[in-house]
N, C-alpha and C positions, 0 to 999 in steps of 0.2 A: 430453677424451679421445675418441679415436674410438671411436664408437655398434659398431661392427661389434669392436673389440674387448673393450668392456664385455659384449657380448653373448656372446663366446666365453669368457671370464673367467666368465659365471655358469654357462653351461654345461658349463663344466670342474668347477665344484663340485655343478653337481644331478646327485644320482646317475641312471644310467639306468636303476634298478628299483628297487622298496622291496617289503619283507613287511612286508603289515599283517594279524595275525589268521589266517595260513597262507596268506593271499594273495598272489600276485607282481602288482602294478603296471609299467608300463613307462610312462617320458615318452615323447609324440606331437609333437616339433616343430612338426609340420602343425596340431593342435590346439591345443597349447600345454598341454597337462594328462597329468596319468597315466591310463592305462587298463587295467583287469585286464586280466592272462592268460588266455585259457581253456584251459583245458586241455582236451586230446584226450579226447571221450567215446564210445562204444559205446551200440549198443542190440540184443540177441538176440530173434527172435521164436519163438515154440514153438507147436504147438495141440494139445499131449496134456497131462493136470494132471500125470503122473506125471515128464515130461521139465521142467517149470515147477520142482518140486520138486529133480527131480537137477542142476538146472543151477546152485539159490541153493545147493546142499549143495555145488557145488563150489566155485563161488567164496567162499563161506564159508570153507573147507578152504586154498585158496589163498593167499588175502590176509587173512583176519582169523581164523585156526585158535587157539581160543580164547575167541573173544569171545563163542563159542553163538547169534549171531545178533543181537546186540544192535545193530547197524550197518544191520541192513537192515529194510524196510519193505513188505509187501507187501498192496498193495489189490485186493478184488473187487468188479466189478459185475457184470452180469446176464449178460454177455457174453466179457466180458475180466475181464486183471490185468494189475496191473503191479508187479514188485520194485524198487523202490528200492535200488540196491547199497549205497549211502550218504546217512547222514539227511543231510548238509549241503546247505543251499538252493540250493548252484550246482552242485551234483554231478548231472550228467545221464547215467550210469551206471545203464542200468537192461536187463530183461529182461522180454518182452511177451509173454503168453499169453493167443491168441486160440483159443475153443473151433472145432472141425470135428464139426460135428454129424452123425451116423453117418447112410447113406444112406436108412435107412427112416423116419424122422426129416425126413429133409429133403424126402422123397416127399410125407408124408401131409402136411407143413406148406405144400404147393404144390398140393397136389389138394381140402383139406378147403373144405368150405363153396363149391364151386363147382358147375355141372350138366352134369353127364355121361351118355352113352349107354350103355345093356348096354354095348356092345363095350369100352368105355372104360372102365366100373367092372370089367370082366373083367380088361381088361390091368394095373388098378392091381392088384386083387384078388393076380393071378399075382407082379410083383414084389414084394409085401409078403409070401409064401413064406414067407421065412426067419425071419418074426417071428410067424407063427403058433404056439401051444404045442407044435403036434405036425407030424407029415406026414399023421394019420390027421384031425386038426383040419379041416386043410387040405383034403381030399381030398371031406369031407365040404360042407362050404362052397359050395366050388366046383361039385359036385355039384347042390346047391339052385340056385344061383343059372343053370345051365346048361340046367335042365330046359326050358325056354322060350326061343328066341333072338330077340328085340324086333324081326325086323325089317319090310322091308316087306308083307311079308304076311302081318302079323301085324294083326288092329285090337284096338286096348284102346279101350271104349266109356267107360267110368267112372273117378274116381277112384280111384285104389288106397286100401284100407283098413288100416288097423292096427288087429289084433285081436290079445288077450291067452289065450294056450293053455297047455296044461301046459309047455313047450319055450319059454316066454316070449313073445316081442313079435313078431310077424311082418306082414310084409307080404304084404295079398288081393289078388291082380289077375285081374279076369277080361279073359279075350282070346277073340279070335274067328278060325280059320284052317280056310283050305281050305274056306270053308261052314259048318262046327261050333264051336261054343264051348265053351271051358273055362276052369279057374281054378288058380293056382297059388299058393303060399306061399314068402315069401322072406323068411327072416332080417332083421330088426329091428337086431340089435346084433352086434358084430363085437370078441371080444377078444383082445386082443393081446401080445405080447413085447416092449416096444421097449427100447432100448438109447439115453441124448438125446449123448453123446461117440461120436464114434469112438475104436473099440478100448475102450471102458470093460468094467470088469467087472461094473457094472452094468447091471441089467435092472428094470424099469416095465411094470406091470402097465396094460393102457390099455383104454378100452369105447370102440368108437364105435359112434355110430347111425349106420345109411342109412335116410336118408329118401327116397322118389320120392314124383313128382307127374306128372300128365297134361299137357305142354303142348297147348293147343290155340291160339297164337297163330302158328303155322306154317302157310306157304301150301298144305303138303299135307294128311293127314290127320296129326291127333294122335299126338304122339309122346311114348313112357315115359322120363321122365327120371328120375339119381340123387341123391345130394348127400352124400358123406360129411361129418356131425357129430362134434365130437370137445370136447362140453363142457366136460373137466376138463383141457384142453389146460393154462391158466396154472399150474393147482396141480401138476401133473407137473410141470411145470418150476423150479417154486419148489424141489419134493422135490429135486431133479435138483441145482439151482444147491446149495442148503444140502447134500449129501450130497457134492456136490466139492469144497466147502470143508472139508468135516470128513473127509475123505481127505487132503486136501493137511496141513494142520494133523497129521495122525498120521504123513505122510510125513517131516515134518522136526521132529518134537516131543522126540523124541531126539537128536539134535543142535546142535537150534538153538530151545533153549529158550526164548533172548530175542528171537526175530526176533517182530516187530507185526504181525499180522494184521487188517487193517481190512475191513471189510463196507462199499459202497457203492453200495445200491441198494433 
Protein backbone atom coordinates (compact mmCIF):
# COMPACT_ATOMS: atom_id res chain seq x y z
CA UNK A 1 0.00 0.00 0.00
CA UNK A 2 1.20 3.33 -0.54
CA UNK A 3 3.31 4.79 2.50
CA UNK A 4 1.68 8.38 1.88
CA UNK A 5 -1.66 6.77 2.09
CA UNK A 6 -1.17 4.53 5.29
CA UNK A 7 0.11 7.81 6.65
CA UNK A 8 -3.11 9.81 5.96
CA UNK A 9 -5.31 6.67 7.20
CA UNK A 10 -3.49 7.06 10.64
CA UNK A 11 -3.90 10.59 10.75
CA UNK A 12 -7.52 10.46 10.09
CA UNK A 13 -7.86 8.29 13.31
CA UNK A 14 -5.30 10.43 15.81
CA UNK A 15 -7.40 12.63 17.17
CA UNK A 16 -6.14 16.42 16.90
CA UNK A 17 -6.49 17.02 20.82
CA UNK A 18 -6.87 14.99 23.86
CA UNK A 19 -7.97 16.02 27.63
CA UNK A 20 -5.82 14.49 29.99
CA UNK A 21 -6.41 15.79 33.76
CA UNK A 22 -8.25 19.28 32.57
CA UNK A 23 -5.56 19.48 30.19
CA UNK A 24 -5.85 20.12 26.16
CA UNK A 25 -3.07 18.48 24.22
CA UNK A 26 -2.72 19.10 20.49
CA UNK A 27 -0.73 16.74 17.89
CA UNK A 28 2.53 18.60 16.09
CA UNK A 29 3.00 16.86 12.77
CA UNK A 30 6.33 18.88 12.81
CA UNK A 31 7.29 17.01 16.01
CA UNK A 32 5.40 14.05 15.83
CA UNK A 33 3.87 14.29 19.52
CA UNK A 34 1.08 16.11 21.43
CA UNK A 35 1.74 19.14 23.11
CA UNK A 36 -0.16 21.19 25.91
CA UNK A 37 -2.17 24.08 25.40
CA UNK A 38 -1.29 26.98 27.31
CA UNK A 39 -3.62 28.82 28.00
CA UNK A 40 -3.79 32.69 27.93
CA UNK A 41 -2.30 34.00 31.38
CA UNK A 42 -2.20 37.61 32.98
CA UNK A 43 -0.08 39.25 35.48
CA UNK A 44 -1.38 42.76 37.57
CA UNK A 45 1.21 44.72 39.18
CA UNK A 46 0.13 46.99 42.36
CA UNK A 47 2.61 48.90 45.01
CA UNK A 48 -0.19 49.89 47.83
CA UNK A 49 -0.95 46.52 50.31
CA UNK A 50 -4.46 47.81 50.39
CA UNK A 51 -4.98 47.69 46.39
CA UNK A 52 -3.05 43.89 46.66
CA UNK A 53 -5.96 43.09 48.93
CA UNK A 54 -8.92 44.66 46.70
CA UNK A 55 -7.80 43.19 43.68
CA UNK A 56 -7.64 39.15 45.13
CA UNK A 57 -11.19 40.27 46.82
CA UNK A 58 -12.19 40.85 43.53
CA UNK A 59 -11.29 38.29 41.51
CA UNK A 60 -12.18 36.01 44.24
CA UNK A 61 -15.87 37.61 43.85
CA UNK A 62 -15.61 37.13 40.08
CA UNK A 63 -14.62 33.75 39.30
CA UNK A 64 -14.60 31.73 42.41
CA UNK A 65 -17.64 33.54 44.71
CA UNK A 66 -17.78 31.01 47.18
CA UNK A 67 -15.01 29.27 47.61
CA UNK A 68 -13.68 32.08 50.44
CA UNK A 69 -10.40 31.82 48.97
CA UNK A 70 -9.46 28.47 48.96
CA UNK A 71 -8.00 28.69 45.12
CA UNK A 72 -5.67 31.25 45.83
CA UNK A 73 -2.18 31.61 47.35
CA UNK A 74 -0.52 34.41 48.39
CA UNK A 75 3.41 34.88 49.24
CA UNK A 76 5.55 37.53 51.17
CA UNK A 77 9.00 38.46 51.04
CA UNK A 78 10.87 41.31 52.31
CA UNK A 79 10.02 43.41 49.39
CA UNK A 80 7.20 41.87 47.23
CA UNK A 81 4.16 39.41 46.98
CA UNK A 82 2.85 37.50 44.87
CA UNK A 83 -1.11 35.87 44.59
CA UNK A 84 -1.32 32.95 43.04
CA UNK A 85 -4.98 33.25 41.42
CA UNK A 86 -4.78 29.39 41.10
CA UNK A 87 -3.04 26.68 43.08
CA UNK A 88 -2.53 24.45 39.84
CA UNK A 89 1.17 24.18 38.76
CA UNK A 90 0.58 25.54 35.31
CA UNK A 91 -1.74 28.19 36.12
CA UNK A 92 0.40 31.47 35.76
CA UNK A 93 -2.55 33.81 36.79
CA UNK A 94 -1.19 35.85 39.28
CA UNK A 95 -1.06 39.56 40.71
CA UNK A 96 2.36 41.27 41.89
CA UNK A 97 2.83 43.64 44.73
CA UNK A 98 5.68 45.71 44.68
CA UNK A 99 6.16 47.96 48.00
CA UNK A 100 6.79 52.14 46.95
CA UNK A 101 8.53 53.25 49.84
CA UNK A 102 7.28 56.67 50.98
CA UNK A 103 9.74 59.63 50.14
CA UNK A 104 11.23 60.25 53.59
CA UNK A 105 12.12 56.78 53.62
CA UNK A 106 13.66 56.68 50.54
CA UNK A 107 15.73 60.09 51.58
CA UNK A 108 17.23 58.86 54.73
CA UNK A 109 17.90 55.33 53.06
CA UNK A 110 20.35 57.25 50.32
CA UNK A 111 21.83 59.83 52.60
CA UNK A 112 22.37 57.53 56.00
CA UNK A 113 25.90 56.58 56.70
CA UNK A 114 27.66 58.84 54.17
CA UNK A 115 29.69 62.49 54.85
CA UNK A 116 28.22 65.34 54.34
CA UNK A 117 28.78 69.29 54.68
CA UNK A 118 26.74 71.78 57.10
CA UNK A 119 25.05 72.85 53.97
CA UNK A 120 24.20 69.49 53.01
CA UNK A 121 23.05 68.02 56.42
CA UNK A 122 20.96 71.50 56.27
CA UNK A 123 19.11 70.73 53.04
CA UNK A 124 18.64 66.97 54.11
CA UNK A 125 17.47 68.27 57.67
CA UNK A 126 14.84 70.83 55.69
CA UNK A 127 13.35 67.99 53.36
CA UNK A 128 12.75 65.45 56.10
CA UNK A 129 10.10 68.50 57.58
CA UNK A 130 7.27 66.53 57.31
CA UNK A 131 8.50 63.75 59.43
CA UNK A 132 9.46 65.68 62.33
CA UNK A 133 6.79 65.21 65.48
CA UNK A 134 5.89 68.81 65.31
CA UNK A 135 6.73 72.22 63.31
CA UNK A 136 7.84 73.56 66.78
CA UNK A 137 10.20 70.25 66.88
CA UNK A 138 11.45 71.34 63.70
CA UNK A 139 11.84 74.89 64.30
CA UNK A 140 13.87 74.31 67.15
CA UNK A 141 16.43 71.77 65.41
CA UNK A 142 17.12 73.61 62.87
CA UNK A 143 17.63 76.57 65.11
CA UNK A 144 20.70 74.64 66.85
CA UNK A 145 22.17 73.34 64.00
CA UNK A 146 22.16 76.96 62.29
CA UNK A 147 23.72 78.94 65.02
CA UNK A 148 27.11 78.47 63.20
CA UNK A 149 27.45 78.35 59.32
CA UNK A 150 30.78 75.76 58.72
CA UNK A 151 32.09 77.74 56.18
CA UNK A 152 35.32 79.19 54.96
CA UNK A 153 35.87 81.34 57.41
CA UNK A 154 35.12 79.53 59.85
CA UNK A 155 38.40 77.26 61.38
CA UNK A 156 37.52 74.27 63.70
CA UNK A 157 40.92 73.36 65.39
CA UNK A 158 39.86 70.04 67.33
CA UNK A 159 37.79 67.20 67.07
CA UNK A 160 34.31 67.70 67.87
CA UNK A 161 33.15 66.13 71.26
CA UNK A 162 30.25 64.23 72.40
CA UNK A 163 29.36 65.22 75.81
CA UNK A 164 26.22 63.93 77.92
CA UNK A 165 23.98 66.98 79.36
CA UNK A 166 20.60 67.23 81.10
CA UNK A 167 19.08 67.67 77.09
CA UNK A 168 20.95 64.32 76.23
CA UNK A 169 23.94 63.66 73.88
CA UNK A 170 25.27 66.64 72.07
CA UNK A 171 27.81 67.58 69.88
CA UNK A 172 31.14 70.34 71.20
CA UNK A 173 32.74 72.23 68.52
CA UNK A 174 34.84 74.89 69.03
CA UNK A 175 35.64 77.14 66.08
CA UNK A 176 37.49 80.16 65.60
CA UNK A 177 36.03 83.32 63.19
CA UNK A 178 36.88 86.75 62.37
CA UNK A 179 40.00 86.41 64.99
CA UNK A 180 37.78 85.18 68.09
CA UNK A 181 36.86 81.72 69.15
CA UNK A 182 33.88 80.09 70.25
CA UNK A 183 31.92 76.93 70.90
CA UNK A 184 28.86 75.54 70.03
CA UNK A 185 26.47 72.43 70.87
CA UNK A 186 24.66 70.45 68.33
CA UNK A 187 22.10 67.84 68.74
CA UNK A 188 23.39 64.15 68.97
CA UNK A 189 20.17 62.47 68.15
CA UNK A 190 17.37 63.22 65.72
CA UNK A 191 13.73 61.69 66.30
CA UNK A 192 11.60 61.04 63.96
CA UNK A 193 7.91 60.18 62.09
CA UNK A 194 8.38 58.02 59.44
CA UNK A 195 5.93 56.31 57.43
CA UNK A 196 8.24 52.77 55.40
CA UNK A 197 4.75 52.51 52.37
CA UNK A 198 3.56 55.22 50.57
CA UNK A 199 0.33 56.38 51.70
CA UNK A 200 0.30 53.83 54.67
CA UNK A 201 -1.49 54.60 57.70
CA UNK A 202 1.27 53.80 59.41
CA UNK A 203 3.84 55.63 61.29
CA UNK A 204 7.53 54.51 63.01
CA UNK A 205 8.90 55.96 65.64
CA UNK A 206 12.82 56.35 64.38
CA UNK A 207 16.30 57.82 66.43
CA UNK A 208 19.03 58.85 64.42
CA UNK A 209 22.51 59.76 65.48
CA UNK A 210 24.69 62.60 63.80
CA UNK A 211 27.81 61.86 64.18
CA UNK A 212 30.76 64.58 62.68
CA UNK A 213 34.26 64.35 62.59
CA UNK A 214 37.18 66.92 61.58
CA UNK A 215 38.39 65.92 58.19
CA UNK A 216 41.84 66.92 57.89
CA UNK A 217 42.90 65.01 54.79
CA UNK A 218 41.81 67.98 52.44
CA UNK A 219 44.28 70.14 50.60
CA UNK A 220 42.95 73.15 52.33
CA UNK A 221 42.25 73.74 55.87
CA UNK A 222 40.12 71.16 57.86
CA UNK A 223 36.73 70.75 57.21
CA UNK A 224 33.50 69.71 59.64
CA UNK A 225 32.00 66.87 58.32
CA UNK A 226 28.37 64.87 59.03
CA UNK A 227 27.21 61.36 58.78
CA UNK A 228 23.53 60.52 59.63
CA UNK A 229 23.35 56.97 61.85
CA UNK A 230 20.34 55.26 61.80
CA UNK A 231 21.05 51.99 63.90
CA UNK A 232 17.66 50.21 64.31
CA UNK A 233 17.20 50.87 60.54
CA UNK A 234 16.64 46.55 59.96
CA UNK A 235 14.35 46.30 63.07
CA UNK A 236 11.86 49.16 61.71
CA UNK A 237 11.75 47.36 58.97
CA UNK A 238 11.08 43.93 60.26
CA UNK A 239 8.11 46.00 62.41
CA UNK A 240 7.06 47.47 59.02
CA UNK A 241 7.27 44.18 56.93
CA UNK A 242 5.28 41.95 59.89
CA UNK A 243 2.75 44.92 60.41
CA UNK A 244 1.64 44.82 56.40
CA UNK A 245 1.21 41.36 56.47
CA UNK A 246 -1.10 41.48 59.43
CA UNK A 247 -2.93 44.37 57.63
CA UNK A 248 -3.22 42.55 54.48
CA UNK A 249 -4.43 39.22 56.28
CA UNK A 250 -7.36 41.40 58.28
CA UNK A 251 -8.02 43.01 54.77
CA UNK A 252 -9.36 39.84 53.28
CA UNK A 253 -9.89 37.62 56.57
CA UNK A 254 -13.59 38.25 56.20
CA UNK A 255 -14.00 37.11 52.97
CA UNK A 256 -11.49 35.00 52.08
CA UNK A 257 -11.06 32.92 54.94
CA UNK A 258 -9.32 30.07 52.95
CA UNK A 259 -7.03 32.03 50.95
CA UNK A 260 -2.82 30.85 52.13
CA UNK A 261 -0.82 33.17 53.21
CA UNK A 262 2.83 32.18 53.06
CA UNK A 263 5.87 34.26 54.85
CA UNK A 264 8.98 34.27 52.64
CA UNK A 265 11.92 35.71 54.02
Amino acid sequence: MDEKLVDKLVLMKRPETLEIDGNTYIYSDQYKHYSKISLPSFHREVSNIESFAAYILKYDKRYYDGVKGDNITAIFGLNKAIAMLNDKPDDENKILYERCLSPQWQLLSEKTNRRLSHSELLRILQSLRPSFPSSEAYNDFMRQYRKVSFDEKVTVSSQPQVEQGRGGSSIVVEFGRNGGTGQTELPNTLALKLQYARDSKRFYDVELEIDSTLNTETKDKPKLEFSILWPEKDNVIAQAVSDEIADFKSLVAEKLPELLVVVNY
